[in-house]
Steps between C-alpha positions, in 0.01 A plus 500: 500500500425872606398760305540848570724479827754320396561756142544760754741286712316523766368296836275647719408261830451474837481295863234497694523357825502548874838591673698485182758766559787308467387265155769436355251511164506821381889519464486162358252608206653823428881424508402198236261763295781752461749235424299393205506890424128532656392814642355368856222605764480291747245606791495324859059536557552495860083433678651566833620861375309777641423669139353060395312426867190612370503342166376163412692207308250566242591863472820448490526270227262713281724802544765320370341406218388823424867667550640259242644252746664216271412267790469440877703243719289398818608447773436431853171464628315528124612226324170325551295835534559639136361201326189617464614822357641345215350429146711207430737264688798295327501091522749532793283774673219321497640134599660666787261751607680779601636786284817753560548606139191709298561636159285728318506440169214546207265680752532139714606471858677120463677358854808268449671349801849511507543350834460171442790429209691739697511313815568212306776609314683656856408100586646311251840699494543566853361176647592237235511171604316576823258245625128546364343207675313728765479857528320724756349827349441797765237744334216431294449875350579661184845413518463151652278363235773597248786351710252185550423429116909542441601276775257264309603548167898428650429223611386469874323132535295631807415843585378612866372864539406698772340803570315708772239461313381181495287494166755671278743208578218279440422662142842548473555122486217404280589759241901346470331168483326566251708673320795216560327176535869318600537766786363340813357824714338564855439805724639454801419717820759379746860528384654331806309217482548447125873475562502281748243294312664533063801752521542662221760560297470868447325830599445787275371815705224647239336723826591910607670367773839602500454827283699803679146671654385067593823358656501190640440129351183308376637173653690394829855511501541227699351321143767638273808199472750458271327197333258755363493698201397859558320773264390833573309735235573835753800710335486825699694425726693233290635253783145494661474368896433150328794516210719571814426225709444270218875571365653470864318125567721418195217502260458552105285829475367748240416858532271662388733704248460200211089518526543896488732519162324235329161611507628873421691315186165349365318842620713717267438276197163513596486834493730609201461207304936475465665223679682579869867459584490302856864583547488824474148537695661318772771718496271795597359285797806364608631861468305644850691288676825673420658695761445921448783678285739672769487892575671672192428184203312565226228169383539386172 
């Protein structure tokens, strides 16, 4: 599928992003490029650092084009933004409309999302059997319109979102409609009164909120019960404010650690054209969490 890069056994790529110190990406891509014998690069495009604050999206993207970049993941708060920097979008890109994956390929700047089949893989392994009937959505940005079209596409009969802004959810719910005609869908603007009024059956978290420099929880605690299904897309930290109180009400709950390999799994073949091992990228993931060698041990 690639030409020159992969004869030299090589991948080139990059995140760019907002806050994205502690991605878990980069390790991901380059532990699974070297164990497929790939000589890896994998560059964390930091906006917020003080050598990027003056550069545009645009700019950014076009220099790594012109370094040889392989490909771009997007991330947080672009995934909308870059569209219009791109030549070409993939079906899924442009059904969703959002992209966090750009490869550059044949002169051509094409986005992919990777979002969407990866949130919906983390669902149907870690929340099989759960009840679709109703699901509330928090977020309607570049990630929530991903998480929205995968809730759809798993299932959910009736889809509520909401949003601080008003007219995304409002977009937001025409666009999964008419994407998934059998997915019921409405923007909702007052949580409290939607549960007392159709409860749903599950909450997926698709906002900032909860990411180590935005603590705290897009919804009201006092919501959160057992009966309830609970889904969070935040993975730094990995038991965010709402995964914690979630799990002690007794409820069934994904992290944000499924979303986060999958869409790195489809990103790599995206990028190098080979398929991904999802053990072994999970591995890497799962692998922050381990506790520090002691004083005097050697890592292997």
């Amino acid at each position: 599928m690639k030409t020159a890069k992969t004869q030299e056994d090589c991948l080139l790529a990059g995140l760019i992003g907002q806050g994205i110190a502690l991605s878990r990406t980069p390790l991901m891509q380059m532990e699974e490029a070297r164990a497929q014998g790939l000589f890896a690069s994998y560059k964390k495009l930091d906006m917020e650092a003080p050598e990027r604050r003056d550069m545009t999206l645009a700019q950014m993207v076009s220099a790594a084009e012109a370094a040889g970049f392989d490909g771009l993941n997007i991330t947080y708060p672009y995934k909308i933004d870059v569209i219009p920097l791109l030549d070409e979008l993939s079906e899924n890109a442009r059904a969703v409309g959002a992209v966090n994956t750009v490869v550059f390929r044949g002169g051509k700047r094409i986005g992919h999302n990777t979002d969407m089949w990866g949130f919906g893989e983390s669902f149907r392994r870690g929340l099989e059997g759960a009840d679709t009937g109703h699901a509330l959505l928090l977020g309607a940005g570049g990630a929530g319109v991903a998480v929205a079209n995968a809730l759809a596409e798993c299932g959910v009969q009736k889809l509520s979102i909401f949003d601080t802004d008003p007219a995304r959810a409002e977009a937001l719910a025409a666009q999964v409609a008419a994407n998934f005609p059998a997915t019921r869908t409405q923007a909702v603007s007052d949580i409290t009164a939607l549960f007392a009024e159709d409860r749903p059956n599950g909450v997926v978290n698709a906002t900032p909120m909860g990411m180590a420099k935005l603590p705290g929880m897009a919804i009201d605690a006092a919501l959160i019960d057992a009966d309830l299904w609970v889904a969070d897309i935040v993975y730094f930290p990995l038991e965010t404010q709402l995964i914690a109180r979630a799990r002690a009400k007794g409820c069934r709950v994904l992290p944000g650690s499924g979303m986060a390999v999958f869409q790195a799994v489809r990103a790599f073949e995206l990028f190098t054209g080979r398929p991904a091992d999802a053990v072994r990228m999970k591995a890497t993931f799962d692998a922050f969490d381990l506790p520090a060698p002691a004083a005097g041990t050697q890592k292997r």
